[in-house]
VOKE-660964 format. One record per residue: x, y, z of N, C-alpha, C, CB in turn; residue number from 1; residue in three letters. Coordinates in pm, whole numbers. Glycine has a CB too. Layout:
BEGIN
ZANU/n.c1/n.c2/n.c3/ca.c1/ca.c2/ca.c3/c.c1/c.c2/c.c3/cb.c1/cb.c2/cb.c3/seq/type
ZANU/X/Y/Z/X/Y/Z/X/Y/Z/X/Y/Z/NUM/Ala
...
REM end
This chain:
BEGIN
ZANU/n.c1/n.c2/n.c3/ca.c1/ca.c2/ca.c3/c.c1/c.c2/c.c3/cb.c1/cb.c2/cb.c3/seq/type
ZANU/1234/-997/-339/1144/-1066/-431/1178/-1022/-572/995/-1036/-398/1/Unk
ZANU/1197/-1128/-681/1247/-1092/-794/1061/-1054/-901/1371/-1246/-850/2/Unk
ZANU/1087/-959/-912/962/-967/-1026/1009/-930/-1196/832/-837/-975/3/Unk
ZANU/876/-967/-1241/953/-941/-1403/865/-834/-1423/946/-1075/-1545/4/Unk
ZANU/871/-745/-1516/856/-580/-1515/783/-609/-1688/1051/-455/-1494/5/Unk
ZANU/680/-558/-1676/657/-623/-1819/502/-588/-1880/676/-801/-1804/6/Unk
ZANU/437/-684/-1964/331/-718/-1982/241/-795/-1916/341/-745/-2058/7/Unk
ZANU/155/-788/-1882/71/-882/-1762/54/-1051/-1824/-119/-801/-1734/8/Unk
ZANU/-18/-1079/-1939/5/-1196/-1998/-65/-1282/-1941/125/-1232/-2002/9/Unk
ZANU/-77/-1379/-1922/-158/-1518/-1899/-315/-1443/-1837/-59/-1645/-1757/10/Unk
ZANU/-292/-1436/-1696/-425/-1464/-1624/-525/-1314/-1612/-382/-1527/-1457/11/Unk
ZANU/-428/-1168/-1675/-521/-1040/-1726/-498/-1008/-1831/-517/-920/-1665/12/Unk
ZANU/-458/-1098/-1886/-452/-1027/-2062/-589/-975/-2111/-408/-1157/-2194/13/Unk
ZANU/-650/-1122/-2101/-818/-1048/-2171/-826/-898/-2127/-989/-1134/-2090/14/Unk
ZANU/-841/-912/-1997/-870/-771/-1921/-820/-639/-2003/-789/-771/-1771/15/Unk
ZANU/-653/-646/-2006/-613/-507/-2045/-572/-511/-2215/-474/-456/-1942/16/Unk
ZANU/-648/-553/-2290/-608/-569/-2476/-663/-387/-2494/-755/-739/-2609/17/Unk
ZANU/-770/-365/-2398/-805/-204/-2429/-726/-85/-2311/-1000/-188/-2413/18/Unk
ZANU/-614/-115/-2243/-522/-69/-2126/-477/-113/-2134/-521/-55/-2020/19/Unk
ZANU/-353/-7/-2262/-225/28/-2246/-151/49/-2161/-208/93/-2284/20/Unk
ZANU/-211/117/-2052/-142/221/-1942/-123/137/-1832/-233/359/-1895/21/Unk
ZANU/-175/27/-1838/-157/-89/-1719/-43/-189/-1786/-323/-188/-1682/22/Unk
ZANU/8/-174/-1868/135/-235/-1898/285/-222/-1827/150/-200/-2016/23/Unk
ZANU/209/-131/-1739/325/-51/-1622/282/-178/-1495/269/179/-1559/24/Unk
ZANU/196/-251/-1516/188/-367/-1395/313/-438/-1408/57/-481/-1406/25/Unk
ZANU/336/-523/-1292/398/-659/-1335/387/-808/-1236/554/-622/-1351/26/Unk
ZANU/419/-889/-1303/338/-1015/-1265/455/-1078/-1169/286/-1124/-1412/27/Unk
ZANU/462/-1080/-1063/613/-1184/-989/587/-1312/-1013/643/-1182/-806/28/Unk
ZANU/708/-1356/-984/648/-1547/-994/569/-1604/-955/704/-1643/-951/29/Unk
ZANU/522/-1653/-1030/420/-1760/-967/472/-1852/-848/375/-1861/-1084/30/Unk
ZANU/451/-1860/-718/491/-1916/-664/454/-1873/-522/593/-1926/-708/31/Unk
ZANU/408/-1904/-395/315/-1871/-277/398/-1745/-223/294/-2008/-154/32/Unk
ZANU/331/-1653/-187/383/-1503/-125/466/-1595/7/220/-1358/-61/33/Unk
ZANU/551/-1468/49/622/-1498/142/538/-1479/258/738/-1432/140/34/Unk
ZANU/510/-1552/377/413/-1544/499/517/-1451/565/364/-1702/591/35/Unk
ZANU/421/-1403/668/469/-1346/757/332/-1306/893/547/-1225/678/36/Unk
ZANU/424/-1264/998/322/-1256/1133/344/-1132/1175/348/-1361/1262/37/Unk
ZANU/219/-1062/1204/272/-943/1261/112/-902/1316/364/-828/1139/38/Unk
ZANU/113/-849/1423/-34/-813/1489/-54/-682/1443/-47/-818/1660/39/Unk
ZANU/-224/-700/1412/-319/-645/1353/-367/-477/1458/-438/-779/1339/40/Unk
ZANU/-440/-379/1423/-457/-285/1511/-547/-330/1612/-495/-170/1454/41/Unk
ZANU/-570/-440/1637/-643/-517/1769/-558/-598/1847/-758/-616/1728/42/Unk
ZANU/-454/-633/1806/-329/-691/1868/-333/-811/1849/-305/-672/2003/43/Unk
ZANU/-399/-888/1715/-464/-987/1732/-344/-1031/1630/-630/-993/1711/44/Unk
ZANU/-246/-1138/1620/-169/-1204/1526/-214/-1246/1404/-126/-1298/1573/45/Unk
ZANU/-181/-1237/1293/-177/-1182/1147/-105/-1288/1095/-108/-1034/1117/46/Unk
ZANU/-154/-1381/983/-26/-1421/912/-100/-1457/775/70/-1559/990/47/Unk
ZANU/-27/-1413/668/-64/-1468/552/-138/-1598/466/14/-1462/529/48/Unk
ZANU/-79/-1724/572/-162/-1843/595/-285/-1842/602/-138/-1897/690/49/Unk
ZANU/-286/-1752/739/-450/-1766/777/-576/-1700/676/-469/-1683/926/50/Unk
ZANU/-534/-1648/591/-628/-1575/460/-644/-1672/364/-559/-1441/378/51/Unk
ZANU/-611/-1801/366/-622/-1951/294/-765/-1907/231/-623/-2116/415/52/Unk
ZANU/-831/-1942/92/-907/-1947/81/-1012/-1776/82/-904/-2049/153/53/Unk
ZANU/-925/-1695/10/-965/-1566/43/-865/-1491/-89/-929/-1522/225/54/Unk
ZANU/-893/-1407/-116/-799/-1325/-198/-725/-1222/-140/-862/-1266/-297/55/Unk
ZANU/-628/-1180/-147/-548/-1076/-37/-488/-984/-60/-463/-1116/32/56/Unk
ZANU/-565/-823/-91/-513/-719/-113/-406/-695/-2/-612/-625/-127/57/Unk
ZANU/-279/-692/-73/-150/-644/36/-148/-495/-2/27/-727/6/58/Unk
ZANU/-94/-414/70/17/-286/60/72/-189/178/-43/-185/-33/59/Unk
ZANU/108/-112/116/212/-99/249/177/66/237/419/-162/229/60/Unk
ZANU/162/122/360/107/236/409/187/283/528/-32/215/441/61/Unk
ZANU/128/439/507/147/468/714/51/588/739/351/538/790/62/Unk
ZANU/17/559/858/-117/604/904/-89/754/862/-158/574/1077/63/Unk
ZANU/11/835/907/12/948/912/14/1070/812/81/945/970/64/Unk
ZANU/-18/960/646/8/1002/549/-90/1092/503/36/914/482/65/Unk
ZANU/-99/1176/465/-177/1247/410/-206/1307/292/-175/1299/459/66/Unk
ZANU/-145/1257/174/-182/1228/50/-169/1147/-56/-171/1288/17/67/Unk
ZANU/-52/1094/-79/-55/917/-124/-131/825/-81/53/845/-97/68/Unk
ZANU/-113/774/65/-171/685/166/-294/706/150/-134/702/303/69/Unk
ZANU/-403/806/214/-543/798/187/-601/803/4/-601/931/278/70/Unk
ZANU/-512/786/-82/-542/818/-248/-602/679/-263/-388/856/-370/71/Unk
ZANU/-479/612/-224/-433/433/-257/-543/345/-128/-197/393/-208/72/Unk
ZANU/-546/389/-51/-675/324/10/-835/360/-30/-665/353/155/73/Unk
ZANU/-877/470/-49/-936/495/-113/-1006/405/-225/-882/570/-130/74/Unk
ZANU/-890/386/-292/-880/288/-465/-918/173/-390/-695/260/-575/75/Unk
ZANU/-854/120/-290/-879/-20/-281/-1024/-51/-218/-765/-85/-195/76/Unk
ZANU/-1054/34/-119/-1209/30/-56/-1265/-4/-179/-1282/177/17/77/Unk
ZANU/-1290/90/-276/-1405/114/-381/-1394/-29/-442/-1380/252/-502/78/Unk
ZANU/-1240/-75/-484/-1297/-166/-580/-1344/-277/-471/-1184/-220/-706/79/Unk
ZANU/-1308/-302/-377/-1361/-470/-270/-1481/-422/-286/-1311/-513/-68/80/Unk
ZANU/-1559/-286/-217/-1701/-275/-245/-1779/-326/-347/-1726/-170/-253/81/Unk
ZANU/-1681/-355/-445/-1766/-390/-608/-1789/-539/-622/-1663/-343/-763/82/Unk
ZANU/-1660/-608/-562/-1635/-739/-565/-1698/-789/-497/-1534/-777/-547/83/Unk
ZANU/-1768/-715/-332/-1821/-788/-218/-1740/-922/-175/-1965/-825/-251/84/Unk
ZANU/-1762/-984/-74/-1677/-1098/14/-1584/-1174/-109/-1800/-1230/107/85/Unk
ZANU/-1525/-1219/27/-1369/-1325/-21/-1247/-1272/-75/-1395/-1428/-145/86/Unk
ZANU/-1248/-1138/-45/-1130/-1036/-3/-1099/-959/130/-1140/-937/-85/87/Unk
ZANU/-953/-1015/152/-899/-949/240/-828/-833/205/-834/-1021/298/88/Unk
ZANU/-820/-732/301/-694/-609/291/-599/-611/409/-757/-446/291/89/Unk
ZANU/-498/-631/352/-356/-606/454/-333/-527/405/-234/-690/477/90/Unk
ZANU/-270/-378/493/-190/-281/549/-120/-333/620/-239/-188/606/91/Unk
ZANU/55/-327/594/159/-337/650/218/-164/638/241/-462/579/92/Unk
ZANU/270/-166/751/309/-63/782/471/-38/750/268/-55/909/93/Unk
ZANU/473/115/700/578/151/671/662/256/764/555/184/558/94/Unk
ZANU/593/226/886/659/347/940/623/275/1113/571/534/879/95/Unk
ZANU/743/215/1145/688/182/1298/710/247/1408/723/73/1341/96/Unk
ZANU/722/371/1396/716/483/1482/632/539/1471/793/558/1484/97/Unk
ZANU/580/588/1412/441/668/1410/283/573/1394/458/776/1265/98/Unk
ZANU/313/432/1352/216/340/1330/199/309/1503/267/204/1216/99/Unk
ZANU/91/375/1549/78/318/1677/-61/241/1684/91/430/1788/100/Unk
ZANU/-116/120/1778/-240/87/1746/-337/188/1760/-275/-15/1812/101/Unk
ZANU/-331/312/1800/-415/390/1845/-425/480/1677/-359/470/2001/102/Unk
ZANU/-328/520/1634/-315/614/1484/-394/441/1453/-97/689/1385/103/Unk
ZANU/-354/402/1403/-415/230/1299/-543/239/1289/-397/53/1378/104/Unk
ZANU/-571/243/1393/-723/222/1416/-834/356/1392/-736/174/1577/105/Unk
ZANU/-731/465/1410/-830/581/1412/-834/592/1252/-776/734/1503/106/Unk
ZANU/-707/543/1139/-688/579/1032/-780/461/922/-531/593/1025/107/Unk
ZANU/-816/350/1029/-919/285/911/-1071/314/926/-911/119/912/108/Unk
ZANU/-1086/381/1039/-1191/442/1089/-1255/540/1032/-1166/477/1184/109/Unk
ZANU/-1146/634/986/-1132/771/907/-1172/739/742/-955/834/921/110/Unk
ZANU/-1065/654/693/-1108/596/561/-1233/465/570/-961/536/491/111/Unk
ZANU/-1280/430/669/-1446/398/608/-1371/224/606/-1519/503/391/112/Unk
ZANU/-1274/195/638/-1228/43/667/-1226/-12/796/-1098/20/627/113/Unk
ZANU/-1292/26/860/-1264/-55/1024/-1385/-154/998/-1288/64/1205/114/Unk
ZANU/-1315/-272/1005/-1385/-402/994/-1347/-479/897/-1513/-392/979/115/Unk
ZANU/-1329/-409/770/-1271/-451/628/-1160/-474/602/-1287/-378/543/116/Unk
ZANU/-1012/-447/703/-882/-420/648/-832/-412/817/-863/-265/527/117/Unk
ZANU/-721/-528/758/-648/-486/884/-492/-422/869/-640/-618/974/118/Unk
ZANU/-454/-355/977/-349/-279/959/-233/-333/1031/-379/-150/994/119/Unk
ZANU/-137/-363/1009/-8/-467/1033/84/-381/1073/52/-555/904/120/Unk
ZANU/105/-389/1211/197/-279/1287/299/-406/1326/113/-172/1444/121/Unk
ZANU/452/-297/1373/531/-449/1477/643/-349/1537/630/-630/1358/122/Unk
ZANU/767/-394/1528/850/-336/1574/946/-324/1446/892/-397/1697/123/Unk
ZANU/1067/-227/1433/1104/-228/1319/1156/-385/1273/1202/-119/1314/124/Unk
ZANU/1208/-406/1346/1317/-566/1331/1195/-677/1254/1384/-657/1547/125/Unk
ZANU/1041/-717/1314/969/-716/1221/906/-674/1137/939/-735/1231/126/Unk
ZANU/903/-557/1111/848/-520/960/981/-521/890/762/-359/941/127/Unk
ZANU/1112/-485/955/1164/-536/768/1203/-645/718/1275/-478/710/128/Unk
ZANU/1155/-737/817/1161/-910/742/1063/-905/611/1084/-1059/869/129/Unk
ZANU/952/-863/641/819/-805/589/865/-748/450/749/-682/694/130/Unk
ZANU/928/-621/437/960/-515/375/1080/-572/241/1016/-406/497/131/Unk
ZANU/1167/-657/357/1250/-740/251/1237/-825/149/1307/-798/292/132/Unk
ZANU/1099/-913/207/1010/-980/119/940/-969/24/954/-1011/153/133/Unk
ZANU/896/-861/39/807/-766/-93/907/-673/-169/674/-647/-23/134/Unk
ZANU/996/-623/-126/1088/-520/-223/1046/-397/-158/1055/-516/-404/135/Unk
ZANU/1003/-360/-51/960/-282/32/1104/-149/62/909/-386/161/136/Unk
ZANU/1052/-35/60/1159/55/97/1055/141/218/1231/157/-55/137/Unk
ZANU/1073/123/367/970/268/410/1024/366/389/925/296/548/138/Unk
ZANU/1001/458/468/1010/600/491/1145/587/553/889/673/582/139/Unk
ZANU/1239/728/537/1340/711/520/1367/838/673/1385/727/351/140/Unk
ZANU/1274/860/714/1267/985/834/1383/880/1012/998/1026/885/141/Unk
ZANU/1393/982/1077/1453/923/1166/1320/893/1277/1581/1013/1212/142/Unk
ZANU/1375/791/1332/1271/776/1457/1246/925/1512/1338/671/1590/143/Unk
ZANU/1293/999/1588/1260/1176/1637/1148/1196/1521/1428/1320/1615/144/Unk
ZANU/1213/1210/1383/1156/1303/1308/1009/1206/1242/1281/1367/1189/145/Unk
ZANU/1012/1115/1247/881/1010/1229/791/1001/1374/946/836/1189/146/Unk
ZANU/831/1050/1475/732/1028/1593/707/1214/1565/815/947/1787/147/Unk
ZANU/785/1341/1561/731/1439/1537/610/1469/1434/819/1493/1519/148/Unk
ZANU/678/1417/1344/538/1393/1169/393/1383/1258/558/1164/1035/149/Unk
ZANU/442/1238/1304/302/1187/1366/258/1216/1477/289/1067/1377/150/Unk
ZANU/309/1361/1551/245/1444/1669/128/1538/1602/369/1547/1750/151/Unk
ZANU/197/1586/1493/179/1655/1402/64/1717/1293/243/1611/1368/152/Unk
ZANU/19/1548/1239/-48/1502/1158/-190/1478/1331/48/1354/1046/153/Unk
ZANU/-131/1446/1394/-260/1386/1492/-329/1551/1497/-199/1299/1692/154/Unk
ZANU/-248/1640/1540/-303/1762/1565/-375/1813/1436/-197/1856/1616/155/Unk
ZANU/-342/1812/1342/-422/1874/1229/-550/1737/1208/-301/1910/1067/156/Unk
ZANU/-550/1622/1260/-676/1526/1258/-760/1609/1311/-675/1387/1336/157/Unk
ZANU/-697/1628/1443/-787/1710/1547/-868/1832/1528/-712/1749/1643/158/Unk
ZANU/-795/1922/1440/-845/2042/1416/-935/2036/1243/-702/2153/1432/159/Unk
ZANU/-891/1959/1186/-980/1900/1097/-1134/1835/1145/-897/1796/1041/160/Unk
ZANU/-1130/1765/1245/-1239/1730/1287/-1339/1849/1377/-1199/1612/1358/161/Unk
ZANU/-1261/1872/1417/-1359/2020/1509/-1396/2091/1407/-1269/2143/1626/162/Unk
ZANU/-1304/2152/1306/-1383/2245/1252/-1497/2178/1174/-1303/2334/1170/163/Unk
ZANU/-1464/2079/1107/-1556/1988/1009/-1576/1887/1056/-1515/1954/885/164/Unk
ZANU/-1722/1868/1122/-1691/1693/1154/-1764/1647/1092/-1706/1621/1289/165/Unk
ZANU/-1868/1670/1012/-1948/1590/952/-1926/1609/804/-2081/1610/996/166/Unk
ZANU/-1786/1609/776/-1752/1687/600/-1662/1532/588/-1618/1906/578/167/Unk
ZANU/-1705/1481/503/-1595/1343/451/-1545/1418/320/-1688/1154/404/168/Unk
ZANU/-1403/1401/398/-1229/1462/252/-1233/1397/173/-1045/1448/276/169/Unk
ZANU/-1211/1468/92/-1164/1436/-93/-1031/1388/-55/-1150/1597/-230/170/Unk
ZANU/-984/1239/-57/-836/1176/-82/-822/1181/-199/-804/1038/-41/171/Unk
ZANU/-840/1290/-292/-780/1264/-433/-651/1333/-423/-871/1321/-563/172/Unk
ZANU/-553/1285/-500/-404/1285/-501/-376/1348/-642/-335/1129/-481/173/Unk
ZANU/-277/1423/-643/-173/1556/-694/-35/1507/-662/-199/1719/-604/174/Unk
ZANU/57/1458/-738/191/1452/-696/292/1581/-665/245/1380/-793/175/Unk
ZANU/335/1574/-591/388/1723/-555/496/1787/-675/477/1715/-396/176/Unk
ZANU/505/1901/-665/570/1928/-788/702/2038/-728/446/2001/-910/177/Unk
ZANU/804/1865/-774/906/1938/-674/1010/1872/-818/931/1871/-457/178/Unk
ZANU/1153/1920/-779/1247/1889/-932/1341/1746/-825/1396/2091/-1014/179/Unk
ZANU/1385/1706/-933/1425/1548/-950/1571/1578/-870/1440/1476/-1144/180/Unk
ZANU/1603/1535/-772/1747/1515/-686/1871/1492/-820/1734/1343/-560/181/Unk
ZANU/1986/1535/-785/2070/1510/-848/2111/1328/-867/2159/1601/-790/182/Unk
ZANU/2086/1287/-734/2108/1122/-803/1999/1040/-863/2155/1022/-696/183/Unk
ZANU/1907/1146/-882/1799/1092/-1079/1896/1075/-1145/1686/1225/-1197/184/Unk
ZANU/1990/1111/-1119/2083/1116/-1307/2220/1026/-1305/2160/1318/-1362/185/Unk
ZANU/2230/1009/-1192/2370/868/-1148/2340/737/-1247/2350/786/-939/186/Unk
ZANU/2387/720/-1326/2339/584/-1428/2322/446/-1370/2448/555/-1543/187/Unk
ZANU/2412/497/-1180/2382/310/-1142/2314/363/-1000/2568/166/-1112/188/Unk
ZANU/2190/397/-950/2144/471/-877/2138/362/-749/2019/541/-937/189/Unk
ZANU/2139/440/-644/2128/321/-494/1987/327/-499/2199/375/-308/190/Unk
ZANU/1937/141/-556/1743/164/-546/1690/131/-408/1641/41/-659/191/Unk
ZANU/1765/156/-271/1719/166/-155/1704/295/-69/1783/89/-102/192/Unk
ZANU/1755/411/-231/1762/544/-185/1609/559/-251/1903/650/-243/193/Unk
ZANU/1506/611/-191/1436/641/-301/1403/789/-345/1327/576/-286/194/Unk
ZANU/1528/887/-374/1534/978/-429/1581/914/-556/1600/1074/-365/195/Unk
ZANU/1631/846/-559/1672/819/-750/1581/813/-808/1742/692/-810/196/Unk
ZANU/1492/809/-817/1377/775/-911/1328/877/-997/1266/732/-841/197/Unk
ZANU/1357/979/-930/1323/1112/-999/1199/1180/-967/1318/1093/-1138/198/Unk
ZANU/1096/1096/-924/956/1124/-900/918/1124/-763/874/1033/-966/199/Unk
ZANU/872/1205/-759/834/1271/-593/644/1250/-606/900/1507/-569/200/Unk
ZANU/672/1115/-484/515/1092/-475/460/1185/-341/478/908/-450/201/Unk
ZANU/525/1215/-242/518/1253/-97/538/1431/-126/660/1162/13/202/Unk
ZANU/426/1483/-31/485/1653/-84/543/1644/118/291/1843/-162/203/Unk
ZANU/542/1519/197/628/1525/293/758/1568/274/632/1424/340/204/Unk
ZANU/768/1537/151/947/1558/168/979/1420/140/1022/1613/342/205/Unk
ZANU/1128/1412/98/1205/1290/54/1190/1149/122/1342/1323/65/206/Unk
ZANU/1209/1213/300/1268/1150/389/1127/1030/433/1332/1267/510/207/Unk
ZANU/994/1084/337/816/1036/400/822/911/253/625/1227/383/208/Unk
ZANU/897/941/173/906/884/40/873/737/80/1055/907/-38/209/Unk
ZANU/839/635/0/844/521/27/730/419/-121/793/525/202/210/Unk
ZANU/809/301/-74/688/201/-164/596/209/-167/663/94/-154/211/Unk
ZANU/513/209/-290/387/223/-306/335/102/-372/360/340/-371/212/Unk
ZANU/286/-37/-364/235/-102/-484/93/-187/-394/376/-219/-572/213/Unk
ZANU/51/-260/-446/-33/-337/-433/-19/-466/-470/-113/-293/-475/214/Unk
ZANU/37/-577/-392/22/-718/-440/-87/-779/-415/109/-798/-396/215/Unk
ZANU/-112/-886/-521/-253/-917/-502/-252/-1095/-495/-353/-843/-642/216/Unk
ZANU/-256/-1203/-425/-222/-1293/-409/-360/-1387/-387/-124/-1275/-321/217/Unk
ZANU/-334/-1493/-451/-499/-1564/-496/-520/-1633/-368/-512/-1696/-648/218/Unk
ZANU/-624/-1718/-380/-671/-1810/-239/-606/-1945/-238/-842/-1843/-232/219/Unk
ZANU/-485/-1968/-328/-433/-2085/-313/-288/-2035/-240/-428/-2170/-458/220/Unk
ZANU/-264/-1885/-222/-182/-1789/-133/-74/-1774/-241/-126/-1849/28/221/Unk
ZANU/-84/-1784/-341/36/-1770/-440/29/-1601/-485/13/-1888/-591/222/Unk
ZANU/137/-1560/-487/111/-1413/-579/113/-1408/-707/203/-1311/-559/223/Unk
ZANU/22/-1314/-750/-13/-1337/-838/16/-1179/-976/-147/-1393/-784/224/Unk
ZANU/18/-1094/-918/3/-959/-974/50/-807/-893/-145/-956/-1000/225/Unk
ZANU/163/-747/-904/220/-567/-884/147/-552/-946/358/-486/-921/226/Unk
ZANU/54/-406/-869/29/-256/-925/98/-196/-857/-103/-190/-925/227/Unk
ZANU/169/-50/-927/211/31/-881/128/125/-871/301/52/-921/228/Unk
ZANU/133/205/-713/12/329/-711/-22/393/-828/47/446/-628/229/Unk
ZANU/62/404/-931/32/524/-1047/-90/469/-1108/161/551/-1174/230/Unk
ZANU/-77/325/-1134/-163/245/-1225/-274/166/-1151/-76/146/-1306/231/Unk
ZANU/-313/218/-1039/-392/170/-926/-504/230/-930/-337/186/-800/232/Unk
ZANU/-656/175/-1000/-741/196/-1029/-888/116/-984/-703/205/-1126/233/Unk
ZANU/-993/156/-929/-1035/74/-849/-1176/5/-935/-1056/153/-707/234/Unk
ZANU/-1184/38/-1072/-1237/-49/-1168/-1127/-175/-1201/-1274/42/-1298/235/Unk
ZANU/-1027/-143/-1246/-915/-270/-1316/-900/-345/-1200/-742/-219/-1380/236/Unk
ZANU/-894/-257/-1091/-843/-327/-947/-947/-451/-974/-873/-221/-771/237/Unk
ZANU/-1086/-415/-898/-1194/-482/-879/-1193/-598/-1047/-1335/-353/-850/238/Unk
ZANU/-1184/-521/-1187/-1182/-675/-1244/-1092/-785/-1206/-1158/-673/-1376/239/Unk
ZANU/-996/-753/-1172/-891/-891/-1130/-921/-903/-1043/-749/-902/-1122/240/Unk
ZANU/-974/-843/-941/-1044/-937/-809/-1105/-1028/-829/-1131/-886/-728/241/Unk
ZANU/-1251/-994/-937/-1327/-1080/-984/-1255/-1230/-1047/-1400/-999/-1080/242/Unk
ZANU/-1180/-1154/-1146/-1101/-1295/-1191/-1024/-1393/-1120/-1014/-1269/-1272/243/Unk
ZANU/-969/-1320/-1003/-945/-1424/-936/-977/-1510/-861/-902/-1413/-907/244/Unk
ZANU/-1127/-1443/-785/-1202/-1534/-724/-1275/-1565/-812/-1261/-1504/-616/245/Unk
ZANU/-1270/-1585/-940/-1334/-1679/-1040/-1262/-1794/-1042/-1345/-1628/-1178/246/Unk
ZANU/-1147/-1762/-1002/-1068/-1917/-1074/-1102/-2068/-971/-851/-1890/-1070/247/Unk
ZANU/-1118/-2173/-1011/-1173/-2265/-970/-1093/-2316/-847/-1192/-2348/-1073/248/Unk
REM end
């Protein structure tokens, strides 16, 4: 998907004349998101179509994440709460080894979305039709080392919950503070590596690294607006929700 990297312009300008810092959005073409099918953590078939008439928080996650992933859902709960109906949330998954319907379901459960958001699991061969479409990079771990993560992560759910079960976690997010790979500095960097970037969102390690954005696509199914996690805020979020299910 080609996007232009920029100023937001036409349909949030009003919005951000006082946010600067959302100038880090960017707007892709106008023109209907790419559909796609992929069953939901109920096994129930999924396709972009069927949200006709709805607004459609996309992004791309994996259950087993434990500090990006619950930051960025987080953001998005709060702002739909503000907006109330005629928003959807898709979670597409970035990790189809460790995305099992059983993690899916326990992980929208956990974040306070079971009912609100569905979570888009498949096999790899379909999610990166998916992945290709959006500009999507997952996690870069091997199948072994992505089904270990997520043995892993289940066990510390577990022992998180016994000791605390009635304590709801702070998902507030800290980028890990680790130094920039040597191919930060390659002038023509491979952007399907995502160590080039320089910025370490995952304190997983390199290999957990992956896309972070939020597309937001109106009820006539066209896309409409990138946030990137950095600039993912669940006031700005929620005004362009509004605006878009304002539009006639």
């Amino acid at each position: 998907m080609c996007v232009a990297l920029g100023g937001l312009g036409g349909l949030m300008a009003a919005e951000l004349e006082s946010e600067p810092a959302a100038a880090a959005r960017f707007v892709p073409p106008r023109e209907p998101a790419r559909d796609f099918r992929l069953r939901d953590q109920d096994g129930h078939w999924t396709t972009l179509a069927g949200a006709r008439g709805d607004v459609v928080v996309l992004t791309f996650l994996y259950a087993t994440c434990w500090d990006l992933c619950p930051a960025q859902a987080a953001d998005i709960a709060h702002a739909v709460e503000q907006v109330g109906g005629g928003v959807r949330i898709y979670v597409v998954s970035v990790d189809p080894v460790g995305d099992t319907p059983e993690r899916v379901s326990d992980w929208l459960d956990a974040r306070g979305l079971a009912g609100r958001a569905q979570f888009l699991i498949g096999t790899r061969s379909e999610l990166a039709r998916v992945w290709s479409a959006y500009g999507i990079v997952p996690i870069g771990a091997t199948d072994e080392e992505a089904a270990a993560a997520a043995e892993a992560a289940d066990r510390l759910r577990a022992e998180r919950a016994s000791a605390e079960p009635e304590e709801e976690h702070d998902y507030g997010y800290a980028p890990p503070e680790r130094p920039a790979p040597e191919t930060a500095h390659e002038p023509y960097p491979d952007t399907a590596d995502l160590r080039y970037r320089g910025r370490p969102r995952h304190k997983a390690g390199f290999d957990y690294e992956h896309s972070a954005y939020v597309m937001l696509i109106d009820e006539r199914g066209e896309q409409r607006l990138g946030i990137p996690f950095e600039q993912l805020d669940p006031d700005s979020l929620a005004a362009d929700l509004r605006l878009l299910r304002s539009e006639p």
